[in-house]
gemmi code that builds the backbone of each chain (N, CA, C; Angstrom):
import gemmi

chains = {
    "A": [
        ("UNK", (-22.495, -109.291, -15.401), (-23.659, -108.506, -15.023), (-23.783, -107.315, -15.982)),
        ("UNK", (-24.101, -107.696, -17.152), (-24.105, -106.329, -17.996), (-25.714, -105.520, -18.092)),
        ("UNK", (-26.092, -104.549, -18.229), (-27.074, -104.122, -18.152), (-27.056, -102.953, -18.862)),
        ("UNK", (-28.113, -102.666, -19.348), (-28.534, -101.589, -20.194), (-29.259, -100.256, -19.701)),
        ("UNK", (-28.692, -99.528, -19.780), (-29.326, -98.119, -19.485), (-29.845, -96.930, -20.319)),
        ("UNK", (-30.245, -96.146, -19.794), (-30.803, -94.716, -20.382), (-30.088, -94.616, -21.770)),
        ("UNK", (-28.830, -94.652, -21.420), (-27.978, -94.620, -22.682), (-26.370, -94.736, -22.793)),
        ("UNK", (-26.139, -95.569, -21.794), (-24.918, -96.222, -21.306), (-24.854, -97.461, -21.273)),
        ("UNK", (-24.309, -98.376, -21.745), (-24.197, -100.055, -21.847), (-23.030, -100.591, -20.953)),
        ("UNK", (-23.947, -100.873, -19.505), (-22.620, -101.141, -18.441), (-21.675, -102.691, -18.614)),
        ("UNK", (-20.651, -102.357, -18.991), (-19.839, -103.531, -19.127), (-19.277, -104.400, -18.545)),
        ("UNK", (-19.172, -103.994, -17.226), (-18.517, -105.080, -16.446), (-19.166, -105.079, -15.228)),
        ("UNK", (-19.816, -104.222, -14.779), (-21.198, -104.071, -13.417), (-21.659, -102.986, -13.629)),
        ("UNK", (-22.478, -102.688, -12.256), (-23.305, -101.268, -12.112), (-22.499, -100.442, -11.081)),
        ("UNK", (-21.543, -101.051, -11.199), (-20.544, -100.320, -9.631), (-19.919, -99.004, -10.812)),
        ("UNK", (-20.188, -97.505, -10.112), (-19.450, -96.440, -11.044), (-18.538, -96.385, -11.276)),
        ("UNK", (-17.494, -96.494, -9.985), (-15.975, -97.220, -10.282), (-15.781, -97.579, -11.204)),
        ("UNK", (-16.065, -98.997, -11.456), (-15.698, -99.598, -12.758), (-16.335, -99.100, -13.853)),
        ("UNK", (-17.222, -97.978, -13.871), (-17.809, -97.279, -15.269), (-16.839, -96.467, -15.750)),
        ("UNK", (-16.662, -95.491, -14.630), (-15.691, -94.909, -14.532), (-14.676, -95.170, -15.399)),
        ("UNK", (-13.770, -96.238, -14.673), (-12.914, -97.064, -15.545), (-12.935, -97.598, -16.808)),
        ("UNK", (-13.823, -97.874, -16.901), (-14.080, -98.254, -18.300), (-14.017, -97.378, -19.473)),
        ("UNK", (-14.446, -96.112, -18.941), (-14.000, -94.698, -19.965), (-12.904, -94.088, -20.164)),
        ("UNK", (-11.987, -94.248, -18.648), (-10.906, -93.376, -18.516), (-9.790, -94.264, -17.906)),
        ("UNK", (-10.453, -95.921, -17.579), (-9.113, -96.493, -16.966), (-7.920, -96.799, -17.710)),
        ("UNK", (-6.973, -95.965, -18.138), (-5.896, -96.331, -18.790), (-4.833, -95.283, -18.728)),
        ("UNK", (-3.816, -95.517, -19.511), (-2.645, -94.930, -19.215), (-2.633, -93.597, -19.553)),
        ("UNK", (-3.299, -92.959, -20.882), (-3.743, -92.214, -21.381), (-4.331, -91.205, -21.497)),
        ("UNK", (-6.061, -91.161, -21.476), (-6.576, -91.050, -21.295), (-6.810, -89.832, -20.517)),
        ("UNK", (-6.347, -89.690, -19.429), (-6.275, -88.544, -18.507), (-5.332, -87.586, -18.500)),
        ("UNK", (-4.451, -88.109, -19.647), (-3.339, -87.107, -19.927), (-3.637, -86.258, -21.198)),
        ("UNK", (-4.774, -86.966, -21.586), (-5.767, -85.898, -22.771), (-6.242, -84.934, -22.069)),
        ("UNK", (-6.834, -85.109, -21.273), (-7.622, -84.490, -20.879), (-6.792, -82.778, -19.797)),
        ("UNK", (-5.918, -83.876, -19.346), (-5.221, -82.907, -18.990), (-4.221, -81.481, -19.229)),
        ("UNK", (-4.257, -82.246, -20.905), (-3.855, -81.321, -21.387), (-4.611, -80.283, -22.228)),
        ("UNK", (-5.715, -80.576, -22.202), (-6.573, -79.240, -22.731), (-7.189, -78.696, -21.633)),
        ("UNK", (-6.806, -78.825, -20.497), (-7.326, -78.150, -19.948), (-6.062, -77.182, -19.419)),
        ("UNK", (-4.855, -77.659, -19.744), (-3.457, -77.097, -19.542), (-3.283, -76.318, -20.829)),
        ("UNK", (-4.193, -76.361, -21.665), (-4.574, -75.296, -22.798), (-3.649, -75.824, -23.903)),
        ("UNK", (-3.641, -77.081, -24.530), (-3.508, -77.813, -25.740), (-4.286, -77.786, -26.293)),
        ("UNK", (-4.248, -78.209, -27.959), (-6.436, -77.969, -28.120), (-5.940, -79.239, -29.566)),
        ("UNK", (-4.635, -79.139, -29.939), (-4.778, -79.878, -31.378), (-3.704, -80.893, -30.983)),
        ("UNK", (-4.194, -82.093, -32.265), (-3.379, -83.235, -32.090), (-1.837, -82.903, -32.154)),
        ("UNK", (-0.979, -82.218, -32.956), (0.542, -81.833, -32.944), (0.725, -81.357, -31.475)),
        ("UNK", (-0.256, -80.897, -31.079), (0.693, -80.426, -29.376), (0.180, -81.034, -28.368)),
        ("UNK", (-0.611, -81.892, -28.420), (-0.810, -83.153, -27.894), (0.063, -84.553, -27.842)),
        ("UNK", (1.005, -84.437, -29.802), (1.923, -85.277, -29.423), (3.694, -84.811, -28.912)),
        ("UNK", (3.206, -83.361, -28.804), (4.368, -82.806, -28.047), (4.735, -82.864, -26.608)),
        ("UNK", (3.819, -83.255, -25.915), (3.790, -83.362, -24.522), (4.879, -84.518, -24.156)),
        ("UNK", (5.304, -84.426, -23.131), (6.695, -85.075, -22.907), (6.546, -86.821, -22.589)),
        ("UNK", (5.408, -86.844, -22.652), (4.728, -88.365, -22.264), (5.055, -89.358, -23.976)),
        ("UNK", (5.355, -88.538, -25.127), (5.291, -88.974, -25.943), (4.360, -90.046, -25.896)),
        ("UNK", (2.920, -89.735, -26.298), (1.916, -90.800, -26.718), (2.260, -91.002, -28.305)),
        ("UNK", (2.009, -91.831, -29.103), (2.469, -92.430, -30.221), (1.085, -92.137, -30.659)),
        ("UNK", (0.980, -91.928, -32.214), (0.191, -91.230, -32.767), (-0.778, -91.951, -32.810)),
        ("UNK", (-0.907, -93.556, -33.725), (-1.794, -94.911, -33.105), (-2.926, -94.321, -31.978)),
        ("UNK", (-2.069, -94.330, -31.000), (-2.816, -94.364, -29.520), (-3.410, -93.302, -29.685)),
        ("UNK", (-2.935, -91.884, -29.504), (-3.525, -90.460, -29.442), (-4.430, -90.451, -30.500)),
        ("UNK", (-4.849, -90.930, -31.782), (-5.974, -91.462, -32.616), (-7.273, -91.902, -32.160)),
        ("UNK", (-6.647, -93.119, -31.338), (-7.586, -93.798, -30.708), (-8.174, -93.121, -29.832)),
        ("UNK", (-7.512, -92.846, -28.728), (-7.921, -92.332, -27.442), (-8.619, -90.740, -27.295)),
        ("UNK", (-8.356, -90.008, -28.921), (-9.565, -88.739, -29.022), (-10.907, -89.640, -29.816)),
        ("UNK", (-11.016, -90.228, -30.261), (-11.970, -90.738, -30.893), (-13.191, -91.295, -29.589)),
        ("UNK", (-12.360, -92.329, -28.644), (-13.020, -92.835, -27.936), (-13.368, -91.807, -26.503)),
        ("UNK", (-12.888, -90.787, -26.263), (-13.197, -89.650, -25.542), (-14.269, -88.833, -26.413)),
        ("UNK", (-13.732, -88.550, -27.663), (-14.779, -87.726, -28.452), (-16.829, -88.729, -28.175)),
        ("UNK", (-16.298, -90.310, -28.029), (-17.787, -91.096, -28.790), (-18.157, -90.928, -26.754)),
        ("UNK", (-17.269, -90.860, -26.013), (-18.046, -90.663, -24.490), (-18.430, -89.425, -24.145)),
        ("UNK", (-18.456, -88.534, -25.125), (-18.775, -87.029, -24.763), (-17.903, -86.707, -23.852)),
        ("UNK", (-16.235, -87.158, -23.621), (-15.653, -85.860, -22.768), (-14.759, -84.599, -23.718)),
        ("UNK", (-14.812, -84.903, -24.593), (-14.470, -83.388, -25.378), (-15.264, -83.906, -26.617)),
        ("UNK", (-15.193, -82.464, -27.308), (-15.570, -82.058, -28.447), (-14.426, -81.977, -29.553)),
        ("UNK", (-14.955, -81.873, -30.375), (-13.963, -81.743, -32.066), (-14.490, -80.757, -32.756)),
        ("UNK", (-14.251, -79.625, -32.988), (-14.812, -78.751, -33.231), (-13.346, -78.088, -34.926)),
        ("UNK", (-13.978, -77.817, -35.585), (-13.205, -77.472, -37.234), (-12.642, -76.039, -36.774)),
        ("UNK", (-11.273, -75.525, -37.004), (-10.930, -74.244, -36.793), (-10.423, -73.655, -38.090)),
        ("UNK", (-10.578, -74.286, -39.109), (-9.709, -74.237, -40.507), (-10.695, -75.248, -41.687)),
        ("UNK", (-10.544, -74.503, -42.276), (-11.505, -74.884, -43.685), (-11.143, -75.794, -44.552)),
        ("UNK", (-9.407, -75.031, -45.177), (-8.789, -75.966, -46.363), (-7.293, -75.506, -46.315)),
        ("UNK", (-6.696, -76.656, -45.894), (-6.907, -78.083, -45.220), (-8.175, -78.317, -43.998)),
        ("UNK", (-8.986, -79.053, -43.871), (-9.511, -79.080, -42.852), (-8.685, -79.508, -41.704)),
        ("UNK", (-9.012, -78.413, -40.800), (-7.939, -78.872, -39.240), (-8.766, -79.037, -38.298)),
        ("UNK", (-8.719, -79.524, -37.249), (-9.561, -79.780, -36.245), (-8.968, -79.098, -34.985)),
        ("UNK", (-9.896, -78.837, -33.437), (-9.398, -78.633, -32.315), (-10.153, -79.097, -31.158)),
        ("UNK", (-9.473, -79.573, -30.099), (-10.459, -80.620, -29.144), (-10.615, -79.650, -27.923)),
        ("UNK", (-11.910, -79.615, -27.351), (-12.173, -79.294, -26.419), (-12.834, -79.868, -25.098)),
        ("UNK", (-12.653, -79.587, -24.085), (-13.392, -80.768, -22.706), (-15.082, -80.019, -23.162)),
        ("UNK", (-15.715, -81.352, -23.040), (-17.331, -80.921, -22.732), (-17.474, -80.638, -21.417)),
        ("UNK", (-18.622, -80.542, -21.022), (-18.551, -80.133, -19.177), (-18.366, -81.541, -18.834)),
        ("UNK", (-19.150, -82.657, -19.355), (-18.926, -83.704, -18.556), (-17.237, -84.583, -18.655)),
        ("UNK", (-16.281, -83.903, -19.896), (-15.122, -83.954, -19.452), (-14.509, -82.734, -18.532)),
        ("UNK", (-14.792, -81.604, -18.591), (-14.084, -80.630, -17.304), (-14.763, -81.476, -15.645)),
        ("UNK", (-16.191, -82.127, -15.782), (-16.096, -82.384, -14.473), (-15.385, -83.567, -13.931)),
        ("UNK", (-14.484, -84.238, -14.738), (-13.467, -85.001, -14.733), (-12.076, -84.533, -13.911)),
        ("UNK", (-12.068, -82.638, -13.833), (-10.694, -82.356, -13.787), (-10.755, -82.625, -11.860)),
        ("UNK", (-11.959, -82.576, -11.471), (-11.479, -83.256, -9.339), (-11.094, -84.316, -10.002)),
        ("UNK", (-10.686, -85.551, -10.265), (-10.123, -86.603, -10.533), (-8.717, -86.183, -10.228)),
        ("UNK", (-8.354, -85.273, -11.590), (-6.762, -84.926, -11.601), (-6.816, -84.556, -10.570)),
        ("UNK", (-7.625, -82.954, -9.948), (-6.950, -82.309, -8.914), (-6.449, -83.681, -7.630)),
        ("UNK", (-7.186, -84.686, -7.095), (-6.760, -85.282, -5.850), (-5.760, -86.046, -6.700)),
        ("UNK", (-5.857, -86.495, -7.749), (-4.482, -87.085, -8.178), (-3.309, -86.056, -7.417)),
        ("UNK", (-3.287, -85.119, -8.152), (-2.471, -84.182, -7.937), (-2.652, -83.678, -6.121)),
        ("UNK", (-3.115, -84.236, -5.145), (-2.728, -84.122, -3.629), (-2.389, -85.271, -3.859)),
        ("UNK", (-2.739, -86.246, -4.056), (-2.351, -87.742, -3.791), (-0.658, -87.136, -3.901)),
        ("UNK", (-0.063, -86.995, -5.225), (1.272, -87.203, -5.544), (1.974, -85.854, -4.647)),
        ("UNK", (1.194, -85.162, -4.794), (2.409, -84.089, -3.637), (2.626, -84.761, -2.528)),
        ("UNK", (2.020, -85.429, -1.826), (2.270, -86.190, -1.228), (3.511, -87.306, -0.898)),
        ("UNK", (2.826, -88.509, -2.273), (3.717, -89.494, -2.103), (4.811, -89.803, -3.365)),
        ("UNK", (4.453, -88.222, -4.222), (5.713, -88.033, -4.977), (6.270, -86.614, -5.158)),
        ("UNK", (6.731, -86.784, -4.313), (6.967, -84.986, -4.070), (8.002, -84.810, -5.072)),
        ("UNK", (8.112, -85.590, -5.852), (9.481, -85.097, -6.676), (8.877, -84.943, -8.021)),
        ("UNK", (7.366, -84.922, -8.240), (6.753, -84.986, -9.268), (6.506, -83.271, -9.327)),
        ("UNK", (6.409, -82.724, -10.527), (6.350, -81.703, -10.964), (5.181, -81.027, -11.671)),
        ("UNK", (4.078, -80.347, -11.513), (2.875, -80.240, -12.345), (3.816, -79.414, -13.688)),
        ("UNK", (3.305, -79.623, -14.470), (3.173, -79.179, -15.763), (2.672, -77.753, -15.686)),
        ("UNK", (3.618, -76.822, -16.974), (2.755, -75.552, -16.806), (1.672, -75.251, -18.014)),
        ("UNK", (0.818, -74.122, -17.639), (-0.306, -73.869, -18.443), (0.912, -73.452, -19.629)),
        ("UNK", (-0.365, -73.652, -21.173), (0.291, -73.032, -22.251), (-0.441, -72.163, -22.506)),
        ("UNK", (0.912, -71.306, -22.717), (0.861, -69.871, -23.401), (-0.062, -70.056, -24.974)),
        ("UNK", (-0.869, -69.253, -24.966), (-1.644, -69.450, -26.636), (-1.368, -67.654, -27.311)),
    ],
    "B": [
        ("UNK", (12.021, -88.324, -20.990), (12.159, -87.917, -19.992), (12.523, -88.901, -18.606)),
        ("UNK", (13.247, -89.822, -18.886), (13.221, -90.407, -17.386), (14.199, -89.650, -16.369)),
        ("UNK", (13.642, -90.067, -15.657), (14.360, -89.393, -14.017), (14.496, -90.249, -13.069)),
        ("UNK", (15.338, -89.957, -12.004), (15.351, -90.898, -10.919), (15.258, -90.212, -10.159)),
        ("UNK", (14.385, -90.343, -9.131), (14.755, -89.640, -7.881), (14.535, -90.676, -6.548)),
        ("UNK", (14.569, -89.351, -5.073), (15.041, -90.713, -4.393), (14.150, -92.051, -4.326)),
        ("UNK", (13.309, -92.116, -4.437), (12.446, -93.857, -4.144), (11.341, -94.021, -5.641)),
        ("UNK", (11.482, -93.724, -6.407), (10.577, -93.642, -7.651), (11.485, -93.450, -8.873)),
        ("UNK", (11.171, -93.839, -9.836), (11.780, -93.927, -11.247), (10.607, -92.914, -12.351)),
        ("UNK", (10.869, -92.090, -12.530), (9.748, -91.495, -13.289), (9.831, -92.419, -14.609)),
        ("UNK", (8.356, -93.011, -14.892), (8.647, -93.551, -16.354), (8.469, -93.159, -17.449)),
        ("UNK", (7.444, -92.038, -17.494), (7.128, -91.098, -18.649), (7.521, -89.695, -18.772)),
        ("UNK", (7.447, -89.389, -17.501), (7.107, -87.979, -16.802), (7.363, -87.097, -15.403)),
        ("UNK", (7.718, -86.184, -15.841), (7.569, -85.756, -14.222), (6.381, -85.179, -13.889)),
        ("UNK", (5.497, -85.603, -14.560), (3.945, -84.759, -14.308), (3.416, -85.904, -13.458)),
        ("UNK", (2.755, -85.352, -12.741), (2.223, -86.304, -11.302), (1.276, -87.151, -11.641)),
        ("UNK", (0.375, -86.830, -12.544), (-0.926, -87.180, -13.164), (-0.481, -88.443, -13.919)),
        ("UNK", (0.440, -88.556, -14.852), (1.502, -88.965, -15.568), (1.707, -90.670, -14.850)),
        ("UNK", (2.506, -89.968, -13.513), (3.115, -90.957, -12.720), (1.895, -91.792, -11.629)),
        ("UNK", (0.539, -91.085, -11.569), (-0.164, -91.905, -10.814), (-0.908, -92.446, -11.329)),
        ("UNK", (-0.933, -92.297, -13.179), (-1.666, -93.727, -14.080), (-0.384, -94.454, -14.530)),
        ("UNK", (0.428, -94.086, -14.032), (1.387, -95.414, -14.387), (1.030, -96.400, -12.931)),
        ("UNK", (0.982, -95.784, -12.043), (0.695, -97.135, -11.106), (-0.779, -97.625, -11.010)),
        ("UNK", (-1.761, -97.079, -10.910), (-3.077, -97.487, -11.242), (-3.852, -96.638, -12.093)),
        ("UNK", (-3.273, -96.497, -13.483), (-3.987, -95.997, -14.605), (-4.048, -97.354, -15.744)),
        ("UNK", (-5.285, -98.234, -14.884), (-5.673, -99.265, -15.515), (-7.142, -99.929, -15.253)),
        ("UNK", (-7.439, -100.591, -15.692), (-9.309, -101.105, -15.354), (-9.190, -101.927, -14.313)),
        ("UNK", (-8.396, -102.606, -13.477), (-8.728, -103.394, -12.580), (-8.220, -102.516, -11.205)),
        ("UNK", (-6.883, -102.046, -10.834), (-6.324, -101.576, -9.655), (-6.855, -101.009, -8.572)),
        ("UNK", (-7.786, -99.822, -8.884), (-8.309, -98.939, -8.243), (-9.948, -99.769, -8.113)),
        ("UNK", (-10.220, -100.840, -8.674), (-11.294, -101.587, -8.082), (-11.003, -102.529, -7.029)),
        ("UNK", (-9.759, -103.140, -7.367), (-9.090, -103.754, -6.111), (-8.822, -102.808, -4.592)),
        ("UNK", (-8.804, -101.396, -5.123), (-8.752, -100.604, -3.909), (-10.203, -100.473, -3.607)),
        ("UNK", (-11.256, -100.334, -4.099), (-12.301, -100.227, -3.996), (-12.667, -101.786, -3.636)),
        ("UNK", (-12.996, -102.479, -3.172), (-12.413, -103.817, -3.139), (-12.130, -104.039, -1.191)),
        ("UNK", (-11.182, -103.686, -1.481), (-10.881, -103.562, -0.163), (-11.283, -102.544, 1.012)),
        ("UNK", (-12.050, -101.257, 0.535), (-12.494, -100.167, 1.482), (-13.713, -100.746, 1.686)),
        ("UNK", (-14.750, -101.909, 0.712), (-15.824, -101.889, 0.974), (-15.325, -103.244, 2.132)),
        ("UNK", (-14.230, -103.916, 2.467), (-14.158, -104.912, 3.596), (-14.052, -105.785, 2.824)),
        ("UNK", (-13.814, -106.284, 1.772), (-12.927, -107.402, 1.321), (-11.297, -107.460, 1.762)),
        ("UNK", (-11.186, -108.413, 1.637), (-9.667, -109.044, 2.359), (-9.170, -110.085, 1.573)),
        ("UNK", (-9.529, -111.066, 0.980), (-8.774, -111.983, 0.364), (-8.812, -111.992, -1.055)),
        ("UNK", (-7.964, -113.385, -1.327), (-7.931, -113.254, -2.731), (-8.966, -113.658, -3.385)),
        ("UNK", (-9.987, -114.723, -2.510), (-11.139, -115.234, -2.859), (-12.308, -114.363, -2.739)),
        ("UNK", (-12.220, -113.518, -1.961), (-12.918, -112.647, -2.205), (-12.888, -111.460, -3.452)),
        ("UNK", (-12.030, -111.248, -3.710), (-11.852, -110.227, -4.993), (-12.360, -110.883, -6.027)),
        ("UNK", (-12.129, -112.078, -5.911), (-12.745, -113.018, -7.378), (-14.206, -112.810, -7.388)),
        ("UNK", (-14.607, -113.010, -6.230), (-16.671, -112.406, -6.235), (-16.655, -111.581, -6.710)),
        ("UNK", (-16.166, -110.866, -7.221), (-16.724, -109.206, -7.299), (-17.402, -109.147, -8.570)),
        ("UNK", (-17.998, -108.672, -8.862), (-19.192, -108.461, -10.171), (-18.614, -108.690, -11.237)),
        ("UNK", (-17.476, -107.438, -10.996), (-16.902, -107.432, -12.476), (-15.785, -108.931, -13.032)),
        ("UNK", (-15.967, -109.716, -12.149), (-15.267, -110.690, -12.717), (-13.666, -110.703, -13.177)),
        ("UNK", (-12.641, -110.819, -12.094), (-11.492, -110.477, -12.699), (-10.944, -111.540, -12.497)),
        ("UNK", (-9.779, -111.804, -13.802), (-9.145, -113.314, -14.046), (-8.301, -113.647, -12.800)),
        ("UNK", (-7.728, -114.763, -12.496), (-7.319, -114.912, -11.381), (-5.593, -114.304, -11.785)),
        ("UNK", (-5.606, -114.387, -12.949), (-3.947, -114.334, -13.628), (-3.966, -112.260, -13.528)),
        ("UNK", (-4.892, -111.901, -13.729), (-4.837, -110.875, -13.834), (-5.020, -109.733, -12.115)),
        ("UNK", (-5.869, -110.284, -11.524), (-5.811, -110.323, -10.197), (-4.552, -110.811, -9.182)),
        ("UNK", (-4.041, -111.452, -9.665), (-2.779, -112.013, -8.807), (-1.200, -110.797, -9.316)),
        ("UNK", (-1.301, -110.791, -10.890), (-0.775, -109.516, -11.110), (-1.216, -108.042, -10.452)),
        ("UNK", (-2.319, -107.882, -10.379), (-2.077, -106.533, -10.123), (-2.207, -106.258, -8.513)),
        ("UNK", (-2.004, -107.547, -7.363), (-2.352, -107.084, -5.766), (-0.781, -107.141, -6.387)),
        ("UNK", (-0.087, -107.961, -6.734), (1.902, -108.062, -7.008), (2.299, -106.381, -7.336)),
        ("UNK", (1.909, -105.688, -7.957), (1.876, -104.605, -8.193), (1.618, -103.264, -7.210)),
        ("UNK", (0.524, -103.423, -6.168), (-0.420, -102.826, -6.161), (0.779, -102.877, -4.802)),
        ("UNK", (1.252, -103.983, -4.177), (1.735, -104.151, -2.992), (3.703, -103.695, -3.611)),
        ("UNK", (4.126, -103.609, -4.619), (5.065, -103.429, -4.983), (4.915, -101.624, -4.823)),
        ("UNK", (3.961, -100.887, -5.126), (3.542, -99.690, -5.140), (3.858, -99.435, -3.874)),
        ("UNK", (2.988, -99.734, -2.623), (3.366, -99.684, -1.384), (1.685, -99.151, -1.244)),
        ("UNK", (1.010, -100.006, -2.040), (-0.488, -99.249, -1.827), (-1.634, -100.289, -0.767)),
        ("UNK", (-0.420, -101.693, -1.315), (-1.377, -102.510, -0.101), (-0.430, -103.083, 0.481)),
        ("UNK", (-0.622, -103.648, 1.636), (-0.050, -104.640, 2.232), (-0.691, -106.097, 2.692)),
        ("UNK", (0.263, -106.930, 2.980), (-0.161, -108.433, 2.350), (0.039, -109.127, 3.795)),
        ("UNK", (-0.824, -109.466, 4.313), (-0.258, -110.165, 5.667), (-0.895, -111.699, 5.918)),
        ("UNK", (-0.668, -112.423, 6.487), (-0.544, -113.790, 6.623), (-1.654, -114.092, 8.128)),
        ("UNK", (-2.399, -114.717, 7.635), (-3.816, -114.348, 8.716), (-3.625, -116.498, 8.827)),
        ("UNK", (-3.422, -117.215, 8.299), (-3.262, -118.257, 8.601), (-1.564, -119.204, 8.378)),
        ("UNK", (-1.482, -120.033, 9.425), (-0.312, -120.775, 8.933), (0.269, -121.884, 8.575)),
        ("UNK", (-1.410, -122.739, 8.693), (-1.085, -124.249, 7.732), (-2.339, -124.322, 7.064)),
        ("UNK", (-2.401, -124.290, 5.852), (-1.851, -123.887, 4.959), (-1.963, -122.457, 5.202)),
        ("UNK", (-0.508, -121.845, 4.877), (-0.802, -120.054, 4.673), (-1.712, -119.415, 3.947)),
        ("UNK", (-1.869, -118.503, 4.509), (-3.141, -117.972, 3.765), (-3.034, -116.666, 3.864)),
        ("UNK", (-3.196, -115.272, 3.222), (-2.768, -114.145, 3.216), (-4.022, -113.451, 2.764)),
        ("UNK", (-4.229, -111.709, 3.737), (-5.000, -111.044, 3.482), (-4.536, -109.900, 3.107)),
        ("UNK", (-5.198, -108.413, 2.563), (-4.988, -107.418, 1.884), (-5.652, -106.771, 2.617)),
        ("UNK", (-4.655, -105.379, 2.763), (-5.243, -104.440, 3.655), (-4.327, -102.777, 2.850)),
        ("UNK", (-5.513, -101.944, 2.488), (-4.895, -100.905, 2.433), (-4.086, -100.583, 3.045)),
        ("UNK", (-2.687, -99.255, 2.648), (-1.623, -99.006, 3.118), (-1.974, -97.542, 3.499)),
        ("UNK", (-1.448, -96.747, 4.232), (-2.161, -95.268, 4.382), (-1.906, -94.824, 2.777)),
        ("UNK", (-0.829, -94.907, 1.971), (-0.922, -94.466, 0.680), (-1.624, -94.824, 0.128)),
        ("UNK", (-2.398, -96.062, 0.063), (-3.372, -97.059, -0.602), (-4.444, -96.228, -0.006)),
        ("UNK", (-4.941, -95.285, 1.330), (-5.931, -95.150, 1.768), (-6.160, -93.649, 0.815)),
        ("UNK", (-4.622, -93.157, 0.813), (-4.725, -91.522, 0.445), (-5.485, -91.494, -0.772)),
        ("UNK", (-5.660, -92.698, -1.311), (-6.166, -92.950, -3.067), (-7.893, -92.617, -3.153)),
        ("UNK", (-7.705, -92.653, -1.987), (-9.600, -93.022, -1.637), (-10.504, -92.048, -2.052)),
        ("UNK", (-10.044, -90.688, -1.490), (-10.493, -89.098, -2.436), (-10.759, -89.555, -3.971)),
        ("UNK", (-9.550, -89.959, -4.514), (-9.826, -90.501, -5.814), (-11.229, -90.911, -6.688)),
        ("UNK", (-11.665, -91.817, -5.827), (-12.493, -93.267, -6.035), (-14.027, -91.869, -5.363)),
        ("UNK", (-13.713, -91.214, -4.539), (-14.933, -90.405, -4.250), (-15.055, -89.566, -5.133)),
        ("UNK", (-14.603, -88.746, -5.936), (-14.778, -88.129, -6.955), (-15.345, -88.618, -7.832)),
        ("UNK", (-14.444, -89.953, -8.088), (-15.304, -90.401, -9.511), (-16.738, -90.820, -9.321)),
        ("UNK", (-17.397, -90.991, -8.118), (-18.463, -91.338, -7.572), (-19.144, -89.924, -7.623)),
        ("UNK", (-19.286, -89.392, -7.493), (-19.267, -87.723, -7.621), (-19.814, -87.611, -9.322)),
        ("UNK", (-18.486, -87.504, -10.068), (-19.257, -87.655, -11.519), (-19.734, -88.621, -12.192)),
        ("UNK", (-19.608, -89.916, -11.435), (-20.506, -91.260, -12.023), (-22.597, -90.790, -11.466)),
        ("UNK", (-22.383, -89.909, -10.389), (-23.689, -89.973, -9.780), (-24.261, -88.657, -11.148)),
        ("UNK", (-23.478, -87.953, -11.294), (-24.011, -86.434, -12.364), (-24.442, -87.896, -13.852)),
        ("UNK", (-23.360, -88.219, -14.213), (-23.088, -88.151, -15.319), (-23.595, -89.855, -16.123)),
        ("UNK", (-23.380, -90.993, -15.026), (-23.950, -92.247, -15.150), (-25.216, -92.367, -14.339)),
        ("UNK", (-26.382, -91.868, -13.864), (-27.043, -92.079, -12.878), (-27.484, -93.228, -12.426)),
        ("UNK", (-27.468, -94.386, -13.541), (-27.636, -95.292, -13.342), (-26.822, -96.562, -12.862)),
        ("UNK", (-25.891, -95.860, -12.369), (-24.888, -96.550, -11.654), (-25.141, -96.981, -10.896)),
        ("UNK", (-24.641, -97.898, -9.659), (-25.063, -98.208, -8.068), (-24.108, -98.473, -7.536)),
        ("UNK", (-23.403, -97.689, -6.180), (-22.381, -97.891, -5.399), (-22.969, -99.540, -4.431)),
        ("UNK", (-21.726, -99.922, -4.763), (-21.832, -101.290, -4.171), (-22.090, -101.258, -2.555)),
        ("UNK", (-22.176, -102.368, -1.768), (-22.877, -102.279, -0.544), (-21.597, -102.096, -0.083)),
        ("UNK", (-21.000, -102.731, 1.258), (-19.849, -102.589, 2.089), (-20.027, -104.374, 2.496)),
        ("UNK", (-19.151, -104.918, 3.054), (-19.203, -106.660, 2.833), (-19.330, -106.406, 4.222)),
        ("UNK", (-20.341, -107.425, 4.684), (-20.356, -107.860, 6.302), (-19.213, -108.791, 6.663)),
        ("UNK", (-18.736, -108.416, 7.760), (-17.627, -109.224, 8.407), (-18.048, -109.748, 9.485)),
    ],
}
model = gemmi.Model(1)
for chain_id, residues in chains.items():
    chain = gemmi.Chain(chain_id)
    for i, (resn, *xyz) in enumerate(residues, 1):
        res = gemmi.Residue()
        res.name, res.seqid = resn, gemmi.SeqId(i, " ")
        for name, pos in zip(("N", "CA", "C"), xyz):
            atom = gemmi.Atom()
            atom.name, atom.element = name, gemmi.Element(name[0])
            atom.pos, atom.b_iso = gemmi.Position(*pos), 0.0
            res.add_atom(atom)
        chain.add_residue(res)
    model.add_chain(chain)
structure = gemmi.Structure()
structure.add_model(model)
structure.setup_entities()
């Protein structure tokens, strides 16, 4: 049932769920996100996070966040050119996702630990 | 970073976010939960579902999903057996989840459509 929209090409139905998913269902993905909003902004401290994402992947997975509009890439450095990622709003309105993640697991992983903000 | 603690194996992380896309931080799981809140129950029924999920891939992830402790699997016939799926209260706690993203699928996909609820 694929169908075409305003400016979204639904891939597997019209159910949001699975749109949803389709942007952010993966292992990944939300741990980008999570971390700029835990105040990471560049790829080196992105692959510092204890999840060790492999560089491959963390490539991929700002590119394909960058082409869904949930962050930005914005130049902070000239020469060398360096880059720094930021949530767009329609990635910050992503972060209720984490937050009930985060009741879900106090919950049924109480041994799970949030992560702290970084110091900049 | 692995850890053990008492009933969970951390596999990446002790970040909660971390540990609740390791169990359904994937494109099918959390439709299978969605799946089942709208009143689906079997395995033949999950196969209707729009998005079309393989039977190999569907049979993996209720194995999973019930290994989690998110569904439970009970036996509704007994020649030939036949088994239904029923959220677990942890499987239910997920549900906030699935409303959120409905939340920013309605801002952000408008052209989405929440599926009906299945007559029983």
């Amino acid at each position: 049932m694929k169908q075409l929209t305003s400016d979204f090409w639904f891939k597997r139905s019209i159910c949001p769920i699975a749109n949803v998913l389709d942007i952010v269902g993966d292992k990944w993905s939300l741990l980008i996100v999570r971390d700029i909003y835990l105040g990471k902004r560049t790829y080196g401290e992105f692959l510092q996070s204890p999840e060790q994402i492999s560089t491959n992947i963390l490539a991929n997975r700002l590119k394909q966040l960058e082409k869904s509009g949930l962050i930005t890439k914005v130049a902070y450095q000239k020469t060398p050119i360096r880059y720094q990622y930021e949530l767009s709003e329609k990635g910050s309105d992503l972060l209720p996702v984490l937050k009930v993640m985060l009741v879900w697991a106090d919950k049924h992983l109480p041994d799970s630990q949030v992560l702290p903000k970084v110091e900049r």
